[in-house]
N, C-alpha and C positions, 0 to 999 in steps of 0.2 A: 485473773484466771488462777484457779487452784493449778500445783503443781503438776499434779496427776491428770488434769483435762486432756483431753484428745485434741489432738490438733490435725491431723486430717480428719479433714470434713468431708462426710461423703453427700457429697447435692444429691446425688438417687442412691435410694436405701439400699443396701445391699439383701435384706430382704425382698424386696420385688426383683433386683436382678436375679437371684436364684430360682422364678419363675422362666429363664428361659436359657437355663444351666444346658449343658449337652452331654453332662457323666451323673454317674449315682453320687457324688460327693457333694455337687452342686457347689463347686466352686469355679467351674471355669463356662465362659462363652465365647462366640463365636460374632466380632464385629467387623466391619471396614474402620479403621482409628486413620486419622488426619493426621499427616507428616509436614506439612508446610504445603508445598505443591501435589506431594504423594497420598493415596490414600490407598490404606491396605489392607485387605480382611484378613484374619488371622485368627487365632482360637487364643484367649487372652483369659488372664486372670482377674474375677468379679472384685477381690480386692482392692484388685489395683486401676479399678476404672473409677470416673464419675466421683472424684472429690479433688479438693482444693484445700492449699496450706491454709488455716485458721480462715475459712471463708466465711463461718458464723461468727465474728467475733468482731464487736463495736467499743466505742469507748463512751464510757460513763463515769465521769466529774475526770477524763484523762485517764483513768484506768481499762486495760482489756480487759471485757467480759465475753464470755461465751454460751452460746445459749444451745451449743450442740447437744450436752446430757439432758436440756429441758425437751429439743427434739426429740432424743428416742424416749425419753420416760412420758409424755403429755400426746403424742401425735401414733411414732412409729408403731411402741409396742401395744396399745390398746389394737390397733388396724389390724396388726399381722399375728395379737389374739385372738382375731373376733371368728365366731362361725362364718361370717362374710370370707374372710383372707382363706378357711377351709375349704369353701368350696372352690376358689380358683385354683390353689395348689392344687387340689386333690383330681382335676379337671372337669369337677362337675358346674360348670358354667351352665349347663342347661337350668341347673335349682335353683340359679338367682333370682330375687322375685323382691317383691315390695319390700320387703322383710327387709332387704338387702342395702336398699336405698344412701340409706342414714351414714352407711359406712364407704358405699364408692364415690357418696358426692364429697365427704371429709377426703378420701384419698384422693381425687382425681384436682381439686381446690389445692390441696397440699402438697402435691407432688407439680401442680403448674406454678406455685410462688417460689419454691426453696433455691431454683436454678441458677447458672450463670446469664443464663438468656434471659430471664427473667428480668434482672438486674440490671442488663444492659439494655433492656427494652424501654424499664422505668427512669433509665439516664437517657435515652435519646427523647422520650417525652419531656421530660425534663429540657431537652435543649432546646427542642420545638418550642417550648411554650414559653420562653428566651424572646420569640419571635413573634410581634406584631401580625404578621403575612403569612402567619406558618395556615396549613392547609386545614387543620382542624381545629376547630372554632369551641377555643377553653372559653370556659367561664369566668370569671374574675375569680371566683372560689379557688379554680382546678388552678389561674396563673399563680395566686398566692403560695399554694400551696409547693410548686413545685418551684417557685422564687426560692421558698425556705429551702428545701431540699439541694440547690444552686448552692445559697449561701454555705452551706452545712455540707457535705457528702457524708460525714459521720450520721447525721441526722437520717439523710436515706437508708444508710447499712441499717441502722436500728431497726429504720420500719421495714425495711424487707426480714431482717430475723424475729420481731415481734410476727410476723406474719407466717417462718418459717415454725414458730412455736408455739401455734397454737392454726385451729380455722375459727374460733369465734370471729373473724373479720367479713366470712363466707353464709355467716348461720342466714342474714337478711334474705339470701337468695333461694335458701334450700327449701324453703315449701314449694313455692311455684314450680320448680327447673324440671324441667323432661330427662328423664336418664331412657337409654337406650342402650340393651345388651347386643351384641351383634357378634355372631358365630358361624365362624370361618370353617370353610373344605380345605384351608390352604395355608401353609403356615407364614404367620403375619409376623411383621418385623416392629422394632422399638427404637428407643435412640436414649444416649445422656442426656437427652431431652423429651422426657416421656408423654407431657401431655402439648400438643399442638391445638393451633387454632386451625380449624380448617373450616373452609365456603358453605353455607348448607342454604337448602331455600328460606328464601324470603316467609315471613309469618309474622300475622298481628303479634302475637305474645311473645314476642322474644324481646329480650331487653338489649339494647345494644347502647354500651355506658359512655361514646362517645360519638359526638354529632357526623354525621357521612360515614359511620361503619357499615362496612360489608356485613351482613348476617353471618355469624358463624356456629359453630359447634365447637366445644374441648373435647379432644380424642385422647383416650389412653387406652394402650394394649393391655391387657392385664393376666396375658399368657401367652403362647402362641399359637392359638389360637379361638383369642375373643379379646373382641376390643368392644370399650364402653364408651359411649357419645353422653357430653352433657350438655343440654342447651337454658341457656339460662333466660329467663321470662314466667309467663301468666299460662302454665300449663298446670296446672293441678297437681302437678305431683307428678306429672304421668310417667308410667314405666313400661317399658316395655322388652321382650328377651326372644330371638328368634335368628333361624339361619340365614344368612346370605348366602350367594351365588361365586363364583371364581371370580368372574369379574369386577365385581365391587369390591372382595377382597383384594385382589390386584392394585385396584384401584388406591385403596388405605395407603398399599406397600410404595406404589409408587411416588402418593405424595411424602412417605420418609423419607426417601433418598432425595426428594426434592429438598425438604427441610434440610437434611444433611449438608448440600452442594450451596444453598442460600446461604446459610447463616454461621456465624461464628464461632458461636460457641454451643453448635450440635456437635462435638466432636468425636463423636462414635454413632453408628448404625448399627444395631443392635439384628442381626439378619444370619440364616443361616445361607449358605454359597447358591440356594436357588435361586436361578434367574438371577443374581447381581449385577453380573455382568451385560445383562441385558439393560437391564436400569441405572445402572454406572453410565454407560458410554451414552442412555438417551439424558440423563445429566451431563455435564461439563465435564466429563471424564474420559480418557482414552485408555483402553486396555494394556499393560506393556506387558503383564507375563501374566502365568496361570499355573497352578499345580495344584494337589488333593490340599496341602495346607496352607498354600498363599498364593492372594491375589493382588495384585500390582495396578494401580494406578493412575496414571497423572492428569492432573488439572489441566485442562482446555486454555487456551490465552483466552 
C-alpha cells in the first residue's frame, strides 16, 4: 500500500449518503446506530458512518494492497458524474427513463457487493457448502469453488474487492434485468446496507442463481423519496418509472427496519424520526426514552 492510501474505507459512498443529508452542507444525517443491545436515532455525521479500517485491502505475493482509490476513480466517480446521479440529486426522479438504465443497474450491482453483509453473506455460503446436508443443493462447481475460498480467506477478500472495483462481473445480467423506478408520497428510509433483497412475485424470467430460491428483487433508495427495484432474468430490458401509494411505501420502510433488527452488520437505519418508533417496537425493540434529538432503544430478549 502506498503511503498516502486511505485507510478508512467507506463501504457506502459518502456520495449517495448526501442524498438524504438533512442541512444545506450535506454533511450530516439522521439514523438509529446499533450500541450492542441499544439502538438510537440521532442526527450523526456522513463522515463518520459506513466504513471500516482498511476493509478493501487483500494480500498479493504477502503484500497489502488496496483497491479503495481504484473504487472511487473506476465505479464511484463515473456514477456520481453521470446526468443519471443529476437527476436524483436534483429530485427529478420522475425524468428517469431508459436512458437511465445503464447507470442504476452499475450502481445498484455495486453498492449490493462492496458491503460488510455482503462478505459475511459469501462466508456463510462458504460454510454451507462445507456441508453435504446443507439445504441448498451446490453444484460440484459452486462446492469447489468455495472449498477454495475455505482454504484461502485472503483469496475471498480479493474476490469481493475485485468485484468492489469494477461491475464487469454484473454486465452478463444487464440486458435482460427489469429495473423499476418507484416514487413515494412518503419519505422512505435507507440503511449501511443500501441494496436489500426483498420477496417479489413469482415469474418465468427471473433468474434465480441458486436451487430453492425465493423469487426476489434488489431494492435500493436512491433518495428519499424513490427507490429503484432491479429484478434479474429474461425481461427485455424492461423499465419502468411511476408513483406508488402510502402503503407500499410503508411497506419498503418497514422491511428496513426489519433488515436493520435481523442482521448484523446493517448497522445503521438511515430514517428520519417518522414513525420509527412505531416500527422499532413492531421489531425486537422497546421504546426507553424519546426527545426532538434522541431516541432510545433496547433489544427485546
Amino acid at each position: 500500500m502506498a503511503p498516502n492510501e486511505p485507510r478508512d474505507h467507506h463501504y457506502v459512498p459518502q456520495f449517495f449518503l448526501r442524498n438524504f443529508a438533512i442541512e444545506e452542507a450535506k454533511s450530516r444525517i439522521t439514523t438509529v446506530g446499533k450500541h450492542g443491545p441499544m439502538a438510537v436515532w440521532a442526527e450523526r455525521s456522513i463522515e463518520s458512518l459506513g466504513y471500516e479500517r482498511d476493509f478493501y485491502v487483500h494480500l498479493r505475493a504477502g503484500i497489502p494492497m488496496s483497491v479503495e482509490t481504484d473504487i472511487n476513480r473506476r465505479v464511484e466517480t463515473p456514477i456520481s458524474q453521470s446526468d443519471t446521479w443529476g437527476k436524483i440529486v436534483s429530485g427529478r426522479t420522475d425524468a428517469l427513463d431508459q436512458s437511465d438504465r445503464a447507470i442504476l443497474y452499475a450502481l445498484i450491482r455495486h453498492l449490493e457487493a462492496r458491503t460488510p453483509h455482503y462478505q459475511a453473506t459469501m462466508n456463510e455460503l462458504a460454510r454451507m457448502a462445507r456441508d453435504p446436508l446443507a439445504e441448498i443443493a451446490f453444484t460440484d462447481e459452486e462446492r469447489a469453488a468455495y472449498a477454495a475460498m475455505n482454504a484461502d480467506p485472503n483469496l475471498a477478500k480479493a474476490m469481493q474487492n475485485h468485484m468492489a472495483a469494477t461491475t464487469a462481473w454484473a454486465e452478463s445480467s444487464f440486458k435482460g434485468a427489469l429495473m423499476m423506478i418507484l416514487r413515494s408520497p412518503i419519505a422512505l428510509r435507507s440503511s449501511t446496507t443500501p441494496v436489500f433483497a426483498m420477496s417479489a412475485p413469482s415469474h418465468t424470467g427471473m433468474a434465480l442463481l441458486l436451487p430453492g430460491m425465493i423469487p426476489y428483487q434488489l431494492v435500493l433508495t436512491l433518495n428519499p423519496t424513490t427507490i429503484a427495484c432491479l429484478v434479474l432474468g429474461d425481461f427485455d430490458g424492461a423499465f419502468s418509472n411511476r408513483e406508488i401509494d402510502v402503503t407500499t411505501a410503508m411497506g419498503f420502510n418497514r422491511h428496513f427496519v426489519g433488515q436493520f433488527a435481523k442482521f448484523e452488520y446493517v448497522r445503521h437505519l438511515i430514517t428520519p424520526a417518522d414513525d420509527i418508533a412505531v416500527d422499532m417496537t413492531w421489531a425486537p425493540y422497546d421504546l426507553v426514552e424519546s426527545s426532538r434529538r434522541k431516541i432510545v432503544f433496547r433489544r427485546r430478549d
